[in-house]
DOTORMAR-653616 format. One record per residue (C-alpha): x, y, z; residue number from 0. Coordinates in pm, 1 decimal, always signed. Each point is the difference from the previous one (the first is absolute). Example, Ala and Ser with C-alpha at 12.3 -4.5 7.8 and 13.67 -1.06 7.14 Angstrom:
! residues 2
          X          Y          Z     k
    +1230.0     -450.0     +780.0     0
     +137.0     +344.0      -66.0     1
//
This chain:
! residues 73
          X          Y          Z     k
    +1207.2      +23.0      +75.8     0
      +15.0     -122.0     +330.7     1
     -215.8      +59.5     +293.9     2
     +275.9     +213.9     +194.2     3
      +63.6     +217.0     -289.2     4
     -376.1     +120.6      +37.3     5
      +40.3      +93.3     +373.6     6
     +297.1     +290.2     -101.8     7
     -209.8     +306.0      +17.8     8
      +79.0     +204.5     -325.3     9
     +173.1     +302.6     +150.0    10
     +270.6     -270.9     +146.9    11
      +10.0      -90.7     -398.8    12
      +17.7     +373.0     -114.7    13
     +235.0      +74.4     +223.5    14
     +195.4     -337.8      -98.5    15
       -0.9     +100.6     -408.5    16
      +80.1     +343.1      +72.6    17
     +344.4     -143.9     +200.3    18
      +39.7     -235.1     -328.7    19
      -35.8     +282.1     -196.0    20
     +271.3     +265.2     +197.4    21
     +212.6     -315.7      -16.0    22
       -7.8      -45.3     -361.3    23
      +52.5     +357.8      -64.9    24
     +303.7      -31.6     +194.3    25
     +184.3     -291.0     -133.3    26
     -150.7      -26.5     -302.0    27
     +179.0     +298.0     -189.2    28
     +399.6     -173.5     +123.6    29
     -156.7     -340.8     -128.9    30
      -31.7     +171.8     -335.1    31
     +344.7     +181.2       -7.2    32
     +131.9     -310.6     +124.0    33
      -87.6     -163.1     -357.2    34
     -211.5     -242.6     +214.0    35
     -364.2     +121.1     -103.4    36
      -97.4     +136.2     -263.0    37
     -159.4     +371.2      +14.1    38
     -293.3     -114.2     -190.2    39
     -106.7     -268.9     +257.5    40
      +87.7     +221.3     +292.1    41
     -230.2     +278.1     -118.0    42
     -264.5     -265.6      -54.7    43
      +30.5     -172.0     +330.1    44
      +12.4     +322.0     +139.8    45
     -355.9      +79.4     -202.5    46
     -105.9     -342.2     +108.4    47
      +53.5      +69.6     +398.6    48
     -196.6     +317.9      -83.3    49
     -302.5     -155.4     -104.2    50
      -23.2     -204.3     +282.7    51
      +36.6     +284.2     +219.8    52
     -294.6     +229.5     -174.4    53
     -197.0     -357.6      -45.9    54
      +32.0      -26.4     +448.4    55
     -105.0     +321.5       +1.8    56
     -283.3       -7.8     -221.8    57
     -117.9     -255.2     +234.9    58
      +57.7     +135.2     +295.7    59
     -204.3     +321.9     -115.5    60
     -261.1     -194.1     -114.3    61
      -33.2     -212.3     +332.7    62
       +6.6     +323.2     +202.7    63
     -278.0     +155.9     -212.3    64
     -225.6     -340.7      +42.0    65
      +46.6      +44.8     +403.7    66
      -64.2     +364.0      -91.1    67
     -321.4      -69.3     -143.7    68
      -98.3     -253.0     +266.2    69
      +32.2     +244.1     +266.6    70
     -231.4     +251.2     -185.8    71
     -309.4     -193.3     -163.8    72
//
């Protein structure tokens, strides 16, 4: 990891996955009927993209609730 990758703020990477994501969705399914991936590894990097996306947010929520509890103790 470099030291620019820590200064994008994570809602610039949500919002980056969840573009991956809609992308994959979209070409993804034509790569498959194309014969040129196989459904199997397109549902899994599909899964995959996922889990990045609920792992952001999970950190996202649980950076908002430590400024939450900041603000109130």
């Amino acid at each position: 990891m470099t030291p620019d990758t820590l200064l994008i703020p994570i809602d610039v990477q949500i919002a980056c996955v969840r573009r991956e994501l809609r992308q994959r969705k979209s070409v993804y399914p034509r790569l498959v009927q194309q014969g040129r991936m196989p459904e199997a590894k397109a549902a899994r990097e599909l899964r995959a993209m996922q889990a990045v996306l609920a792992t952001l947010m999970a950190v996202l929520e649980a950076q908002q609730l430590e400024l939450f509890r900041e603000a109130h103790s």
